[in-house]
C-alpha positions as CSV (number, residue, x, y, z in Angstrom):
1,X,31.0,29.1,31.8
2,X,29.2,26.2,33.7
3,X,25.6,27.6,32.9
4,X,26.7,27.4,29.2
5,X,28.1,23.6,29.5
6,X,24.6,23.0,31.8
7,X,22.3,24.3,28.8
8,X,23.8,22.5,26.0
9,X,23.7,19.2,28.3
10,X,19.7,20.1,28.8
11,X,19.6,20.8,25.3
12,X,21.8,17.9,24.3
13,X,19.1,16.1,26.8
14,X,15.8,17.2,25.4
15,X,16.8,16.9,21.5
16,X,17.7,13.2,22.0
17,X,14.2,12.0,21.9
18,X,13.4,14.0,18.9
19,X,16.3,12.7,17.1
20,X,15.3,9.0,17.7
21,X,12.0,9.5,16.4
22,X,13.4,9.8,12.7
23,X,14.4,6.0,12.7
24,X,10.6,4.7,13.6
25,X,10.1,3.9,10.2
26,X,10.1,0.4,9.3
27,X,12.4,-1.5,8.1
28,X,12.1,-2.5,3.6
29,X,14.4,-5.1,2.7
30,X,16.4,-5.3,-0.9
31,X,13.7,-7.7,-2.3
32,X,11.1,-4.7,-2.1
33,X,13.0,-1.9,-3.1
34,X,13.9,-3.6,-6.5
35,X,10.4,-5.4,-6.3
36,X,8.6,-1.7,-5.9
37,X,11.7,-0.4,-8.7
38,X,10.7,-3.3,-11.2
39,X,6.8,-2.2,-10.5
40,X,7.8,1.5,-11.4
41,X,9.4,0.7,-14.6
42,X,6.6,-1.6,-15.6
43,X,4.5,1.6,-15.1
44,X,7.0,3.7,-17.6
45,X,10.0,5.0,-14.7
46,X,12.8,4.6,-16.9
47,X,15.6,5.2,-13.9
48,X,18.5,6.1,-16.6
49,X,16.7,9.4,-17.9
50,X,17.5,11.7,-15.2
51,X,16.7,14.6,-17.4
52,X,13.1,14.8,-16.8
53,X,13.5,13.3,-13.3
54,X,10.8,14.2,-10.8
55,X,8.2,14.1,-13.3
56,X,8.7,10.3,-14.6
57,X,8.7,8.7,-11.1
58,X,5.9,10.6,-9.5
59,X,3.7,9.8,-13.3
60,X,5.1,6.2,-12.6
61,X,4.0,6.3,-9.2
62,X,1.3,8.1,-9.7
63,X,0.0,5.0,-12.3
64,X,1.0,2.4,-9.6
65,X,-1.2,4.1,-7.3
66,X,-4.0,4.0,-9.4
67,X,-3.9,0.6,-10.3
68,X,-3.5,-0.9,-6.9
69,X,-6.4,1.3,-6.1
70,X,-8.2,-0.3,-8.5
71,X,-7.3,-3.9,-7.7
72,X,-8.5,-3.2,-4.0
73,X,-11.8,-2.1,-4.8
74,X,-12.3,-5.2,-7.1
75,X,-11.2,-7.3,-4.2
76,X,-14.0,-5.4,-1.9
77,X,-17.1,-4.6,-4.1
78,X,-20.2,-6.0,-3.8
79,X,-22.4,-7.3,-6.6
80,X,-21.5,-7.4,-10.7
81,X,-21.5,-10.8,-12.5
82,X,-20.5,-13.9,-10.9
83,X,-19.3,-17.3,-13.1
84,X,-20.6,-19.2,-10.2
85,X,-23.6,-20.8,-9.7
86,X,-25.5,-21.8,-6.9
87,X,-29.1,-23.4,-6.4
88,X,-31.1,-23.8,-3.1
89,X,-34.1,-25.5,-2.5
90,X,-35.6,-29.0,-3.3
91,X,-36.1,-30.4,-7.3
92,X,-39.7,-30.4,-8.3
93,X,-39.4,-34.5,-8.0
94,X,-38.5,-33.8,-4.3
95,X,-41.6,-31.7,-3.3
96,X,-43.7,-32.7,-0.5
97,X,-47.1,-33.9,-0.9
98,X,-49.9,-30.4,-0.7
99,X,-52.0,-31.2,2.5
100,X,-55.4,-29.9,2.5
């Protein structure tokens, strides 16, 4: 009887650190979960039609994905078509005399 009470205390013992590892994912507060829910809707998650469940919100999410993909790589891309202008260099009035 005591080596059955000493292995579920080493088990008891060995699981515990397994079991705390579950929580380590971070915390998402109220104001992002309806924040990320009024996103998903925006991308066509209609949370009331349960029928065709899994479907809607991985197509919604699936969208969302796609468009925040694509609003990172035009934060990061090089080149295309600026509005700005910039100019370097002196005004033809401004050049030095030519020495010979």
């Amino acid at each position: 009887m005591k080596s059955i009470t000493r292995a579920v205390i080493v088990a008891a013992v060995i699981s515990a650190p397994v079991v705390s590892f579950g929580q380590s994912s971070p915390q998402v507060s109220r104001a992002e979960v309806r924040a990320e829910l009024a996103e998903l809707e925006k991308a066509g998650y209609d949370p009331h039609e349960w029928i065709n469940y899994p479907e809607n919100l991985q197509a919604a999410e699936a969208k969302v994905s796609a468009q925040r993909a694509m609003a990172q790589a035009a934060e990061v891309s090089y080149g295309g078509q600026s509005d700005a202008s910039s100019q370097s260099g002196r005004t033809p009035s401004q050049s030095l005399p030519a020495v010979h």
